[in-house]
C-alpha positions as CSV (number, residue, x, y, z in Angstrom):
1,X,98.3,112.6,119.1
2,X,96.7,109.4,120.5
3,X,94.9,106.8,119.4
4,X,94.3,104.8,116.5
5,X,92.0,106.0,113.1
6,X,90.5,102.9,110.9
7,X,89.3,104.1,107.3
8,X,87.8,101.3,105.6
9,X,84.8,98.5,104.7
10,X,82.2,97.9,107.3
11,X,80.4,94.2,106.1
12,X,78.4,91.6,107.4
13,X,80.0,88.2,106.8
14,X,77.6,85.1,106.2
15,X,79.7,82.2,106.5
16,X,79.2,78.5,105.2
17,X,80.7,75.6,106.0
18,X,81.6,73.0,103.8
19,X,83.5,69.7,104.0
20,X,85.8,71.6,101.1
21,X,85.7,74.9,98.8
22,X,84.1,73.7,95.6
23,X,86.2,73.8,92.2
24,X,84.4,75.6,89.5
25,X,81.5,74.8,88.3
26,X,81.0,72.4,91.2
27,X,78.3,72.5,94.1
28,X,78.5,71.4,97.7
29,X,76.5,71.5,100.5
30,X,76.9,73.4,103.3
31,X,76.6,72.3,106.9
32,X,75.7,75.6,108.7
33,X,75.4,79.0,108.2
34,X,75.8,82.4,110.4
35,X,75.7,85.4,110.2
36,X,78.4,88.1,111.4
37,X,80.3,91.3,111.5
38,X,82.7,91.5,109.2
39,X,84.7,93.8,106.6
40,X,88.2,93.8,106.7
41,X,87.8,97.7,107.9
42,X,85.8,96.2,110.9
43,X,87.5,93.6,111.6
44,X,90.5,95.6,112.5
45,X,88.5,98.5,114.1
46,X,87.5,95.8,116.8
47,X,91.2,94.0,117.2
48,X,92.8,96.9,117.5
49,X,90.1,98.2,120.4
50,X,90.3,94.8,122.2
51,X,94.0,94.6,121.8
52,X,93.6,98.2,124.0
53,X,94.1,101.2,122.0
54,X,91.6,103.8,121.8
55,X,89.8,103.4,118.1
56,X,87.9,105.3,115.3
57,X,86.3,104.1,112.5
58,X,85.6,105.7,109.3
59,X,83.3,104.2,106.9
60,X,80.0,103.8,105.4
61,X,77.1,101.2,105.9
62,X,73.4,100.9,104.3
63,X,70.3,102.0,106.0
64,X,69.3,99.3,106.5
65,X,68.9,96.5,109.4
66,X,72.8,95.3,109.0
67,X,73.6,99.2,109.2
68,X,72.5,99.1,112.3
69,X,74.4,95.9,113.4
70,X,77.3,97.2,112.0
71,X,77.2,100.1,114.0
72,X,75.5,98.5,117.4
73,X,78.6,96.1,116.8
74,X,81.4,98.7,116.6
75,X,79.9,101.0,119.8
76,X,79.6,97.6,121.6
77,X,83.7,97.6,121.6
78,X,84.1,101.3,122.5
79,X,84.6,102.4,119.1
80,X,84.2,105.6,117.6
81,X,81.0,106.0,115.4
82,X,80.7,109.7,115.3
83,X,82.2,109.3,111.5
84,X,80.0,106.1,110.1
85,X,78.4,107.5,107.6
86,X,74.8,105.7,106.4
87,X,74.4,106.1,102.2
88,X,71.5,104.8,100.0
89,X,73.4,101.5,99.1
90,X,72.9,98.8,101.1
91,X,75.3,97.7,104.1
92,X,78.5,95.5,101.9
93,X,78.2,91.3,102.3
94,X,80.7,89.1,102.5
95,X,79.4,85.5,101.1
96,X,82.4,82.8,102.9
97,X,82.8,79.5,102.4
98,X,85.0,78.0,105.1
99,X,86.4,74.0,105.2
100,X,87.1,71.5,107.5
101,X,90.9,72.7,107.8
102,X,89.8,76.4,108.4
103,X,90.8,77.6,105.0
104,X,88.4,79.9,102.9
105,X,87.4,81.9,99.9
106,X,85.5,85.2,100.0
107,X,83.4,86.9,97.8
108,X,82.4,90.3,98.4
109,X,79.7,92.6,97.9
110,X,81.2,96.3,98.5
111,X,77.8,98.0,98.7
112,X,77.9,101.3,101.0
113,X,81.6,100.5,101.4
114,X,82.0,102.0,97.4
115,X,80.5,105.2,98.8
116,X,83.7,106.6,100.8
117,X,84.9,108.6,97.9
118,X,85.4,111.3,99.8
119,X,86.8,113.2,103.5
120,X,84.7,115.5,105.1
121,X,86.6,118.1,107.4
122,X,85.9,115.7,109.8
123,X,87.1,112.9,109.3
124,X,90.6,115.0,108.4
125,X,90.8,116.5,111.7
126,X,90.1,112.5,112.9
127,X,92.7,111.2,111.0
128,X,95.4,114.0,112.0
129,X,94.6,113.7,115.9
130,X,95.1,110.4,115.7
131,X,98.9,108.2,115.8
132,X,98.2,106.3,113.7
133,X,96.1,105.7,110.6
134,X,95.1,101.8,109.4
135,X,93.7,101.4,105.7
136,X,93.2,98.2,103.5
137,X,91.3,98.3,100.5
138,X,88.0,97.5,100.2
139,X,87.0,101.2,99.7
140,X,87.9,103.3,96.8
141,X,91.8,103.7,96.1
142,X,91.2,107.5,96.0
143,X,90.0,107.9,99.7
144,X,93.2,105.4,100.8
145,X,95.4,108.2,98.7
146,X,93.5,110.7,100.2
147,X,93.9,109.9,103.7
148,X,97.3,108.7,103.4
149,X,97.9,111.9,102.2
150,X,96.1,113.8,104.9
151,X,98.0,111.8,107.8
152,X,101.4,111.7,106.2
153,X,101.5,115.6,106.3
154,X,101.0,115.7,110.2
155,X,103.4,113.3,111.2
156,X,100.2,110.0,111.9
157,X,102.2,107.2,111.2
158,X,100.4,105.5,108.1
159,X,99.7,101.4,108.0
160,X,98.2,99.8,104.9
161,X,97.1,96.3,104.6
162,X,97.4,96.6,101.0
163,X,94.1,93.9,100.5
164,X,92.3,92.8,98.2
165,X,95.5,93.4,96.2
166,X,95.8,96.1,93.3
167,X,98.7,98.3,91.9
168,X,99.4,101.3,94.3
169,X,100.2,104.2,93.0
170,X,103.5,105.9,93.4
171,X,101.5,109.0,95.5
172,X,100.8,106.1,98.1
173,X,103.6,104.1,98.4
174,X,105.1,107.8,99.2
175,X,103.0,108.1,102.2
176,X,103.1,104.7,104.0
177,X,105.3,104.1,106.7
178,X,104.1,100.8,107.2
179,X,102.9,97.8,104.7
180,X,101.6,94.7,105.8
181,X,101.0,91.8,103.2
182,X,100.7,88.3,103.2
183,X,103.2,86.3,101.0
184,X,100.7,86.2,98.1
185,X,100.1,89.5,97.9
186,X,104.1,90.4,98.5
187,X,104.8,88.4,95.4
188,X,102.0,90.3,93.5
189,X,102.8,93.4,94.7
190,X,106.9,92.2,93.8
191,X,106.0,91.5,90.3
192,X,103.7,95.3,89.8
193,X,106.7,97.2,90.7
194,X,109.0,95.2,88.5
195,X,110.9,93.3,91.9
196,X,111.4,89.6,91.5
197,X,109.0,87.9,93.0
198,X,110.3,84.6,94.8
199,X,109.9,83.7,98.3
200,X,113.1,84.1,99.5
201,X,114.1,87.9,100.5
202,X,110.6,88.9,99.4
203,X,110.2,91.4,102.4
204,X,113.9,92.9,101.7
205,X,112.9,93.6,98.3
206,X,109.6,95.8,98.6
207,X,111.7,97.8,101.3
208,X,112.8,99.7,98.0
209,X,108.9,101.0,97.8
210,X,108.2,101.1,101.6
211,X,110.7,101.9,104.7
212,X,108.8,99.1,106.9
213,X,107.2,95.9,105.4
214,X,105.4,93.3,107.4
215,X,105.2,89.7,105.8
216,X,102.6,87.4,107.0
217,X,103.3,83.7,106.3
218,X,100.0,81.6,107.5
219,X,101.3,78.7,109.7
220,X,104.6,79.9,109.7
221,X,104.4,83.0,111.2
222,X,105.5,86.7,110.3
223,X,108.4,88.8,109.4
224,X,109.3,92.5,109.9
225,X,111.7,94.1,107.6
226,X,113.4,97.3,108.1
227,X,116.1,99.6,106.0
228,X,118.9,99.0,107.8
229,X,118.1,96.5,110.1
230,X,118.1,92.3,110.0
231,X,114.6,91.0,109.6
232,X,112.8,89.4,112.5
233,X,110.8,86.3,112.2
234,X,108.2,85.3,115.0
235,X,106.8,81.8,114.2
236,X,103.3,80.8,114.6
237,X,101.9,79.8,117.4
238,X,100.8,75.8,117.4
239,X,97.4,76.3,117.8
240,X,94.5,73.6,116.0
241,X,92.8,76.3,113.5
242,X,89.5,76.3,112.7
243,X,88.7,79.5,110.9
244,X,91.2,81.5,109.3
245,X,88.8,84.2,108.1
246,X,89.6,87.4,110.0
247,X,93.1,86.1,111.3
248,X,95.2,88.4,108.9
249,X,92.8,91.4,109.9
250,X,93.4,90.5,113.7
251,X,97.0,90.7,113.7
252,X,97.2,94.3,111.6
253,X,94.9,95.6,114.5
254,X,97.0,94.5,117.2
255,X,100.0,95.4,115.5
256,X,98.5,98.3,115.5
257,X,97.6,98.6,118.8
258,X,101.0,97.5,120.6
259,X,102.9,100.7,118.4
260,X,100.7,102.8,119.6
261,X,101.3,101.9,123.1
262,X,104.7,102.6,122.6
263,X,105.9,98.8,122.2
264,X,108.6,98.4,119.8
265,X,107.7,96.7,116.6
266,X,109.5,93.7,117.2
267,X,107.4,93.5,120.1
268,X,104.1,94.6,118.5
269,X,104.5,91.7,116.2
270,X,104.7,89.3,118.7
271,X,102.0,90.9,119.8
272,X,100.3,90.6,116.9
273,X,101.3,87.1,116.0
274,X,99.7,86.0,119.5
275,X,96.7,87.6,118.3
276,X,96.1,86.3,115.3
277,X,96.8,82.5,116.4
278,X,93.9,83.4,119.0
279,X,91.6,83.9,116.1
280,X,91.9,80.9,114.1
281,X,90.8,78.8,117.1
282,X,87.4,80.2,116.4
283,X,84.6,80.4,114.2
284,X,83.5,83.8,112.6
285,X,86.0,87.2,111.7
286,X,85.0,89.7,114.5
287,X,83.9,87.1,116.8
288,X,87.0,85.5,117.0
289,X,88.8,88.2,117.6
290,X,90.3,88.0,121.4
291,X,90.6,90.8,124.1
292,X,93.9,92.0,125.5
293,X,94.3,89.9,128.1
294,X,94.0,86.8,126.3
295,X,96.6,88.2,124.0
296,X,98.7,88.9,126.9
297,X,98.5,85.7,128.3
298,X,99.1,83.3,124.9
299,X,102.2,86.2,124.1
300,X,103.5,85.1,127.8
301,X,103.0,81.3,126.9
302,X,105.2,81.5,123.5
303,X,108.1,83.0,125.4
304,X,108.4,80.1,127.9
């Protein structure tokens, strides 16, 4: 087995900024616009091939003239394309609104991305040469089940970014080996499966569903929790952030990435913590994201 197989949304991201994200029923102006790969699918398609491992990507866009970035984008990285299917809805959008602090909201148009209901042959034989196997969810749950399903029986280890949040079925949870949420979507995920749902030994608690859970915490860093093992915490990296869109996405790719290699996952998440701080320093989701050696280098600078 080698290599790394992404099943997920393929979008194009048209990001505004604005001084600040507008309450409801409120309107501000932006002050720019552009337009760029996106899709939390993509996004971690492309950090996990700049972070180094070999990549696939599984997914669907429109036929249309964002199809085609989409999939000029992804071959651009070295990226595996042979399973990007084109369907008769158009390519998904992503409409984000990002302020002068680099926080955002995101509104999403799933488009093609709703037509991955199924596996072709395929994609299965994809998914089971691979070592691992990254989902979120901003496809249909029943391809994520399906494809969880398909990996856990051939020994691909199995990573879900369980986002947009929604209640997993048991038939998932059964085949993840790895969960990666932020806090927010810990607690929710907590309070589904009838956990408590404070802060505090939030990652120790969803170990009962999952035998590795991966907490991000923003500006605080992440936390790896294992059965059996003491949790490790890597703080952020002090970094002046300008764009948090796509950071979350870049760290589950390099994480990614680094077990793959062969790094342990304490390692892999410093790894992947390095990465991420890389990509709130710039604008945009997949343009931000940074190439190996950058991560190598900002990885080297944390540990002196």
């Amino acid at each position: 087995m080698s290599g790394i197989v992404v099943v997920g949304s393929a979008n194009i991201d048209q990001v505004l900024r604005v001084e600040r994200i507008p309450s409801p029923g409120e309107t501000v102006l932006s002050h720019g616009l552009n337009t760029a790969l996106g899709g939390k699918g993509q996004n971690q398609a492309v950090a996990s091939a700049r972070a180094g491992a070999e990549t696939t990507f599984i997914g669907a866009v429109g036929a249309d003239s964002f199809g085609e970035m989409v999939r000029t984008g992804l071959s651009a990285d070295s990226i595996g394309v042979s399973q990007l299917r084109t369907t008769q809805k158009p390519t998904g959008t992503a409409l984000i609104a990002v302020d002068g602090t680099g926080e955002n909201t995101i509104i999403v148009e799933p488009g093609a991305n709703s037509d991955v209901l199924v596996l072709t042959s395929a994609d299965s034989a994809a998914i089971s040469a691979a070592s691992a196997l990254v989902m979120q969810l901003e496809i249909p749950l029943q391809t994520v089940v399906e494809a969880a399903r398909v990996a856990h029986a051939v020994g691909t280890r199995v990573i879900l970014n369980a986002a947009p949040i929604q209640v997993l079925p048991q038939v998932l949870l059964e085949n993840l080996d790895v969960l990666i949420v932020n806090e927010h979507e810990a607690a929710e995920m907590a309070k589904d499966n009838g956990l408590a749902t404070e802060l505090t030994g939030l990652g120790e608690r969803l170990l009962t569903l999952v035998p590795t859970v991966i907490v991000t915490w923003g500006s605080k860093g992440a936390s790896l929790h294992r059965v059996g093992t003491d949790e490790v915490l890597v703080p952020a990296h002090r970094v002046t952030a300008v764009d948090a869109t796509g950071a979350g996405d870049t760290f589950c790719g390099a994480f990614a990435a680094g077990l793959v290699e062969g790094m342990l996952a304490d390692d892999a998440l410093r790894f992947a913590v390095a990465a991420a701080s890389i990509s709130v320093e710039s604008h945009g989701a997949v343009p931000s994201i940074p190439l190996r050696a950058a991560i190598e280098t900002r990885a080297k600078e944390s540990r002196h």
